[in-house]
C-alpha positions in Angstrom: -29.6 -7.6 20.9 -30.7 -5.9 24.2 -28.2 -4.3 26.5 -27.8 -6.8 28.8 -26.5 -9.1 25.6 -24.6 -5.5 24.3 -22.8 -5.7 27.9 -21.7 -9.0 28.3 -20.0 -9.6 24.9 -18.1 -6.3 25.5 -17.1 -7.6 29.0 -16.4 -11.3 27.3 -14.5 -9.3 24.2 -14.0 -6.0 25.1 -12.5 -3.3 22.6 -8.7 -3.5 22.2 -6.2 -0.9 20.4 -5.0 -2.1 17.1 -1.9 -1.1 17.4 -0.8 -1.6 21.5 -4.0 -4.0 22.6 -5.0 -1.7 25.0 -8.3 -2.1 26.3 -10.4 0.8 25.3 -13.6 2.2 26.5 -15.5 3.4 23.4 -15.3 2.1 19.7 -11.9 3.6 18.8 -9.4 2.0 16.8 -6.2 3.4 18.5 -5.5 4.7 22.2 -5.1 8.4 22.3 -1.1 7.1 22.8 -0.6 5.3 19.4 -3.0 8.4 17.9 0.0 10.8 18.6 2.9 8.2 17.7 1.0 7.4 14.2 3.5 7.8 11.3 0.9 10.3 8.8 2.2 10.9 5.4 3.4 14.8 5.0 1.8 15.1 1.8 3.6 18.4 1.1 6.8 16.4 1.2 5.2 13.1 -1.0 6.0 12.8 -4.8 2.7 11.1 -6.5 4.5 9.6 -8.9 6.5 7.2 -7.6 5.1 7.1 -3.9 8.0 8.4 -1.8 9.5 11.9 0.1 10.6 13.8 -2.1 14.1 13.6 -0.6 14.5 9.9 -1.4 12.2 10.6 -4.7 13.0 7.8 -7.7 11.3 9.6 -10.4 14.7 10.4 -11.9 16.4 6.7 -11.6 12.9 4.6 -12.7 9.9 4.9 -14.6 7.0 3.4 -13.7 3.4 2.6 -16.1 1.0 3.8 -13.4 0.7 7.9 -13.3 0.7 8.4 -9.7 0.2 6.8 -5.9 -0.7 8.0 -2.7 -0.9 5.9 0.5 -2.5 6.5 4.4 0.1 5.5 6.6 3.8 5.1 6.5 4.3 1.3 7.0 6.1 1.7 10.6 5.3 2.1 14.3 1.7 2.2 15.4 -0.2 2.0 11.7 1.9 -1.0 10.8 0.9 -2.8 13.9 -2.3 -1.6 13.3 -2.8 -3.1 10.1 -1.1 -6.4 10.3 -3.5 -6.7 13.2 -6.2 -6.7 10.7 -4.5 -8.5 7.8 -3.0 -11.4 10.0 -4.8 -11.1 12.8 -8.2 -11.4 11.1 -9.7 -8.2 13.2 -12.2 -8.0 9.7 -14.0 -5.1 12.2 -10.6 -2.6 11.0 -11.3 -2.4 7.3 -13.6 0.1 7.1 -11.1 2.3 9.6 -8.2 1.8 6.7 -10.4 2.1 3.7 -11.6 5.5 5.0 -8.2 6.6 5.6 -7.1 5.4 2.3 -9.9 7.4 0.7 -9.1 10.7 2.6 -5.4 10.1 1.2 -6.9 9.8 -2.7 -8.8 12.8 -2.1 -5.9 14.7 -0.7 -3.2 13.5 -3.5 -5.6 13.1 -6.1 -8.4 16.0 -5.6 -11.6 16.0 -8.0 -9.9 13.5 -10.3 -12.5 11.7 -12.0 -11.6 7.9 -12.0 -14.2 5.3 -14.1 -13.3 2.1 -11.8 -11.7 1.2 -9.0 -9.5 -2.6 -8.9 -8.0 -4.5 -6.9 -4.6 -6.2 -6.8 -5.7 -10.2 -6.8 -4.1 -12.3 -4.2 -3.1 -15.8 -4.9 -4.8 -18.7 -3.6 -2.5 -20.0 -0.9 -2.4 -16.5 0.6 -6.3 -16.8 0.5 -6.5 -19.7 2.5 -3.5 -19.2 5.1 -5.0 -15.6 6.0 -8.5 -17.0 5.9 -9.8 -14.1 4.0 -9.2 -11.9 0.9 -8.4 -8.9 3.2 -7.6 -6.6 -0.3 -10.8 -6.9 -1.7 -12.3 -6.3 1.9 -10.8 -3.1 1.6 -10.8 -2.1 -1.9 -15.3 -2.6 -1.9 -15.1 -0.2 0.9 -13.1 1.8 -0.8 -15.6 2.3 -3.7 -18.2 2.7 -1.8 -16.6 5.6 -0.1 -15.6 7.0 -3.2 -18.2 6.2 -5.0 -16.6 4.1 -7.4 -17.4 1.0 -9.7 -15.4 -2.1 -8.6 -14.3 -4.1 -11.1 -13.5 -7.6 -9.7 -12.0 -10.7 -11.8 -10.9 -9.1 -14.7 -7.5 -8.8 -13.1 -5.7 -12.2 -11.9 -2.6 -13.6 -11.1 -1.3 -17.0 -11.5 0.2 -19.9 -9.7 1.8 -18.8 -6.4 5.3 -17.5 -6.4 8.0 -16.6 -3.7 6.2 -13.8 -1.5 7.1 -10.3 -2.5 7.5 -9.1 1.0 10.5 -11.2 1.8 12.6 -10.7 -1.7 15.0 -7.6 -2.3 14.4 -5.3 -5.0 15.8 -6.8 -8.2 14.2 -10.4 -6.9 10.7 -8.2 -6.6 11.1 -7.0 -10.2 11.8 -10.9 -11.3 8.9 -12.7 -9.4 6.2 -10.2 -10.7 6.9 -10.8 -14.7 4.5 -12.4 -16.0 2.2 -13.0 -13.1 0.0 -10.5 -13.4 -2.8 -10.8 -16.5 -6.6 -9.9 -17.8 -9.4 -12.4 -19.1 -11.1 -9.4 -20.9 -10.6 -6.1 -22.9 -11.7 -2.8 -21.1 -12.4 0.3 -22.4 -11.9 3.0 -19.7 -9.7 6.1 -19.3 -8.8 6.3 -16.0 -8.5 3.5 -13.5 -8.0 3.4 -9.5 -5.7 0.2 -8.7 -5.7 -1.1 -5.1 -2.9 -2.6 -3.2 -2.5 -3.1 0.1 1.1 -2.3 0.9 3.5 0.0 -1.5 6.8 -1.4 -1.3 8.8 -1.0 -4.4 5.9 -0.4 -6.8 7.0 -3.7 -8.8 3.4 -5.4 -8.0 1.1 -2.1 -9.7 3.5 -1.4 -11.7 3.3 -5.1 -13.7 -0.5 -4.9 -13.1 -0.5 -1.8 -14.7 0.9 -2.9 -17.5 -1.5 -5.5 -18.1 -4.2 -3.1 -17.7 -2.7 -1.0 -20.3 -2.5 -3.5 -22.6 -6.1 -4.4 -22.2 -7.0 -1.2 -23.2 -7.0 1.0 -19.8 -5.4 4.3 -20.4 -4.3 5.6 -17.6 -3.9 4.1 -14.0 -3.4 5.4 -10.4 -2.7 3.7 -7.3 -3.8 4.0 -3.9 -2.4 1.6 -0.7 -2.9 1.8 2.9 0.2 1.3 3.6 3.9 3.3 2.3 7.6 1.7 3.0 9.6 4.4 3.4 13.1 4.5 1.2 16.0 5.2 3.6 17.8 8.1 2.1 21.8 6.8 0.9 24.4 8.5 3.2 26.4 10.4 1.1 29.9 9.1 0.4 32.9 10.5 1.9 34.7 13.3 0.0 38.0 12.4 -1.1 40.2 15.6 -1.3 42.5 15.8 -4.7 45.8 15.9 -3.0 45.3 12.7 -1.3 44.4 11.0 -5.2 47.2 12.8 -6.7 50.1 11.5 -3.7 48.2 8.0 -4.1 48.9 8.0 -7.8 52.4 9.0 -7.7 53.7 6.2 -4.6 51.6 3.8 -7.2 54.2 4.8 -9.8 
């Protein structure tokens, strides 16, 4: 395409932030504004295990089958936007942005780990054809490329369509996933990379881990773009002893 071509489509459709729609005058992603106001993952603060702060850390209150997870973003603010921008609004040009940002948080959590495969969480059929495109597997074949990975595809699949997890609470999450979640084949590899886009309550890898396991992966690790973050319980009021004991006795 010559420049005069180059020009008019970028006058017709010019560049617009991810996040705010600004218009912007070079290839970015994000405005220098939504750059600063990102939500980045303190990683010095991140338990790998179960994919939160380490003040609101679960590893003591729930086990999970995967070894470890690490995401890009926190999903809030500017990277949510961001990415539901790409994932609903079909802005396909974003998913080589996320899947480089999901590599660089593997490498950080992860180091010089050496994984044999990289998968990727299967999406139903219905959420295929009301998003118009598998945006998980967009991302996750980016992703091996970048990591230089082998992507397993298919072996991994899900069945008939449930409620969406996005939209049940925690107990409901751990309910729909049972049993929807399964493998056509045997596999005989150590370590495996699983993709999702969104870490919520690690129900989804967690069940696909499992199946994994039982056909025959050893270990697994997860990797997501995107993070909810847990909001830390207040702590209960302390009730003084006196109080109990004067309580106890007008009872009597």
């Amino acid at each position: 395409m010559n420049r005069a071509g180059k020009y008019l489509i970028e006058c017709l459709y010019p560049n617009k932030c991810a996040a705010c729609g600004e218009i912007l005058g070079d290839e970015s992603v994000l405005c220098e504004y939504c750059k600063s106001c990102i939500n980045q993952i303190d990683y010095k603060n991140w338990c790998s295990k179960c994919g939160q702060s380490k003040d609101v850390c679960r590893c003591n209150s729930r086990e999970f089958r995967f070894l470890g997870v690490t995401a890009a973003y926190i999903n809030e603010g500017a990277a949510k936007k961001a990415y539901y921008s790409y994932k609903f609004g079909r802005r396909k040009e974003l998913g080589p942005f996320f899947a480089e940002k999901t590599a660089n948080a593997v490498r950080t959590v992860f180091g010089n780990m050496e994984f044999d495969a990289l998968m990727c969480v299967p999406n139903t059929k219905r959420s295929l054809l009301r998003r118009g495109f598998d945006h998980g597997n967009s991302i996750a074949l980016l992703l091996s490329k970048k990591l230089d990975l082998p992507y397993v595809r298919g072996v991994l699949r899900v069945r008939a369509f449930r409620k969406p997890q996005h939209k049940s609470e925690f107990v409901k999450r751990l309910e729909n996933v049972r049993g929807k979640y399964y493998t056509v084949k045997s596999l005989n590899l150590n370590r495996v990379l699983l993709f999702d886009d969104i870490f919520t309550t690690g129900s989804t890898l967690d069940e696909c881990a499992k199946e994994l396991m039982f056909a025959g992966v050893r270990e697994v690790y997860c990797a997501s773009v995107l993070s909810v973050r847990l909001r830390k319980r207040p702590a209960e009021p302390a009730v003084k002893v006196d109080s109990v004991i004067q309580d106890k006795t007008q009872e009597i």
